[in-house]
N, C-alpha and C positions, 0 to 999 in steps of 0.2 A: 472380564470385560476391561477396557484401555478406553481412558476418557482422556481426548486431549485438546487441545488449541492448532487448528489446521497450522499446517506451513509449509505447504506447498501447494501445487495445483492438481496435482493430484488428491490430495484430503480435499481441498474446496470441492474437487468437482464429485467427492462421494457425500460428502454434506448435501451437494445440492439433488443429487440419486436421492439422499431420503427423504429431503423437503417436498420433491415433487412428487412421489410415491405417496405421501401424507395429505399434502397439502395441494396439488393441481390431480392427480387422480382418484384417491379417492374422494377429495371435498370439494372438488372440482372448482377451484379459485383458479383463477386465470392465471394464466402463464407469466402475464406483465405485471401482473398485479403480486406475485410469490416473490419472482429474480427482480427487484429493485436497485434502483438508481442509488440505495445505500449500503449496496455490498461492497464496494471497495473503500467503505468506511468504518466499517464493522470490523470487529475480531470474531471467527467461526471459530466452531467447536463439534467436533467429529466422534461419537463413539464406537469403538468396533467389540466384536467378539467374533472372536479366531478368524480374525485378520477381514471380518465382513463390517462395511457401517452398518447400525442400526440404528442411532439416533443421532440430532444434529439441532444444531441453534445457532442465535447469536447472540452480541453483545455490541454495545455503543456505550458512547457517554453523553449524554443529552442532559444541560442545563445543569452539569453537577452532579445529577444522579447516574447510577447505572441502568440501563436498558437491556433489558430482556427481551428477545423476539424469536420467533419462529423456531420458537420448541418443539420437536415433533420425537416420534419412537416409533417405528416399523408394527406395524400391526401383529406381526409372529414374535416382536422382543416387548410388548407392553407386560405390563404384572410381573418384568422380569429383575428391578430395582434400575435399571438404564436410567430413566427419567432422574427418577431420584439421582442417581451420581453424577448425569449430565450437570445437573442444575449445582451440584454440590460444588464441582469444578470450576461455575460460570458466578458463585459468590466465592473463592476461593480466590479467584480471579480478579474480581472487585477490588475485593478486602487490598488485596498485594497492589492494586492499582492505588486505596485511599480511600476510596468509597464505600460509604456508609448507607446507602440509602438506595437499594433498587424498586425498578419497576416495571411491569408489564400489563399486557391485556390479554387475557386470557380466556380463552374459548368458557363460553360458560359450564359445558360439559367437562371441564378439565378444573372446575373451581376447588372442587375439593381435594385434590393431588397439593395444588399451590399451597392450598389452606394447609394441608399438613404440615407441609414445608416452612410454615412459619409466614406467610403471605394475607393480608387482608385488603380483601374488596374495601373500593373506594371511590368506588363512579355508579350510574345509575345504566343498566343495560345499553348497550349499542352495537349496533351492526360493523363489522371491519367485512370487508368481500363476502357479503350477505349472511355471514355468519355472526350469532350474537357473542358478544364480549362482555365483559367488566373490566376494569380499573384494576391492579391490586397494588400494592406496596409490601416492603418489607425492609426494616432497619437490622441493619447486622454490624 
């Protein structure tokens, strides 16, 4: 598996193949609501196995911290360590940018992935695209 930092428009646009496989098909969050007004603000992050994406996110920097968003894994690559290295890559990333301090919201069914990861809940449940969320943080 190859976990990297899109850079070109080709990786963007297989990033965005696995957002919307995850996230506008099967969780069926709207279209406008997935491809946001803050992709070309973001740093994307693509990973493949034998030369296929299978997972993808992003990164910002908001208010000093690092931001975490739209983690997703292909439903045939979950259980397969993906997540994990995605995420390994996107504080690896941080760290090399300065920052100490990320954060995200995270599908409540995905809490315990984060939790392992060294992430702790920090908000009180809430809806993002009618799906519930939490808060998490993480100091690295």
């Amino acid at each position: 598996m190859n976990v990297k930092i899109v850079e070109n428009e080709k990786e963007l646009q297989d990033a965005f193949s696995v957002r919307r496989t995850v996230f506008i098909d099967e969780q069926n969050v709207p279209e406008e609501e997935e491809i946001d007004e803050l992709e070309n603000e973001a740093t994307h992050f693509a990973a493949y196995l034998e030369g296929r994406p299978i997972a993808a996110g992003r990164f910002r920097i908001v208010d000093g911290y690092g931001k975490v968003e739209r983690i997703c894994v292909l439903k045939e690559a979950r259980k397969t360590g993906s997540g994990k290295a995605l995420m390994e890559e996107i504080e690896a990333y941080a760290l090399a940018k300065g920052l100490h301090k990320l954060k995200l919201n995270a599908q409540t069914h995905a809490i315990p992935f984060y939790d392992r990861l060294g992430y702790e809940v920090v908000s009180e449940e809430f809806l993002d695209a009618g799906i519930p969320h939490k808060t998490m943080i993480k100091n690295i």
